[in-house]
Every structure is written in structure tokens, then in C-alpha cells.
C-alpha positions in Angstrom: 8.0 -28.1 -15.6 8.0 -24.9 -13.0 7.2 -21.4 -13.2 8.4 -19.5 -11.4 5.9 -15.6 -11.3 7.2 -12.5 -10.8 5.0 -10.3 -8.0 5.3 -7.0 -5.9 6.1 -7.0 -2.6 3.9 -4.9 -0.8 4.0 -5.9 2.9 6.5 -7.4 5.4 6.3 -9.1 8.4 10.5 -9.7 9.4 9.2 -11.6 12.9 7.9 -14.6 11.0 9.8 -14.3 7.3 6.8 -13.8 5.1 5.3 -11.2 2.9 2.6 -10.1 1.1 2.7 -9.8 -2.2 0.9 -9.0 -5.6 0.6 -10.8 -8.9 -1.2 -8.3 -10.9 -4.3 -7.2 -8.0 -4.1 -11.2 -6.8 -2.5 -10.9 -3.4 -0.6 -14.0 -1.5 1.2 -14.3 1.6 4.3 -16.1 0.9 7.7 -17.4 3.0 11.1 -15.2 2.9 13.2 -17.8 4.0 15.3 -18.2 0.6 15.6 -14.6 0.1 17.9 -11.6 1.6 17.8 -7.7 1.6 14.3 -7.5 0.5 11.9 -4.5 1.4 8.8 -3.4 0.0 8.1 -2.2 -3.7 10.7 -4.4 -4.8 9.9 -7.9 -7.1 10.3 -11.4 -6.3 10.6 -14.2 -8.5 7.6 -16.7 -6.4 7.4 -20.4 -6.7 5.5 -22.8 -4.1 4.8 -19.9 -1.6 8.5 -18.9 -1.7 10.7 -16.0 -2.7 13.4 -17.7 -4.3 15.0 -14.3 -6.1 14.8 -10.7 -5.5 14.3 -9.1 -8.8 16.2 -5.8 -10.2 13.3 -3.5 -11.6 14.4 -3.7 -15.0 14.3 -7.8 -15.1 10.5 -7.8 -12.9 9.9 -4.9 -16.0 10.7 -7.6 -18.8 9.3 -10.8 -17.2 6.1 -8.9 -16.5 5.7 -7.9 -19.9 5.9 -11.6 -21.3 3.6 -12.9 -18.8 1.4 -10.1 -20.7 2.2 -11.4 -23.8 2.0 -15.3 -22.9 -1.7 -14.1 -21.0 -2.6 -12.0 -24.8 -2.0 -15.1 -27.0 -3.6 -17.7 -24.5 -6.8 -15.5 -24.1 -7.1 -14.9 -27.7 -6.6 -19.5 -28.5 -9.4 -19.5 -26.1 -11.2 -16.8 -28.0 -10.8 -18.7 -31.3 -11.9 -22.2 -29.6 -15.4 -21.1 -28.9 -16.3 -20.2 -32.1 
């Protein structure tokens, strides 16, 4: 299976199609070649080093509150299997 990650555009370079974006203070450079009419603020859906969506602010809002979520209930399995 792949996941695609939701992250915030926060710098573009238009001469070579990439960006910089950021998962949650984890920055990545990543390719623009799938994607049109982005700019910076807006949310990307990233997978492999590519953009393949521009997000509307409401969906990036929703996705980035399950990846919370999933992150909560993952961290708190691992929590239980140390004691």
C-alpha cells in the first residue's frame, strides 16, 4: 500500500519544478511536475518526492487532523508495549 502525506508548501523554485515543503517542522524538497496552479501556503498531497494533488484548505485541515489522530493511537500501542 501508498500513502500519500499531506505537507505545506512553503517555497518555490518555477525554473526547475520543485518546492519546498513542510510535514509538520520536517522539511523536503520535492518535484512539481504532476501538479498546476500551485503557490505557496497552499497543501499538497506528497508521495515519492512528488506533488500529485493540490489540496483545498478544508481537505489539507481534515487529512492533517487524522494523521494526528493515526500519530496519537500509534504512540500510545508503543507506550503500552514497553511496559
Amino acid at each position: 500500500m501508498c500513502i500519500a502525506a499531506p505537507a505545506q508548501i512553503v517555497e518555490i523554485n518555477d525554473s526547475d519544478k520543485m518546492a519546498v515543503v513542510d510535514f509538520g517542522g520536517v522539511r523536503q524538497q520535492v518535484k512539481l511536475d504532476l501538479v498546476e496552479d500551485v503557490e505557496e501556503g497552499r497543501y499538497v498531497l506528497v508521495h515519492s518526492g512528488y506533488a500529485i494533488e493540490v489540496m483545498t484548505d478544508e481537505a489539507a485541515k481534515e487529512s492533517l487532523e487524522a494523521w494526528d489522530e493515526l500519530l496519537k493511537v500509534l504512540d500510545e500501542e508503543d507506550q503500552q508495549n514497553l511496559k
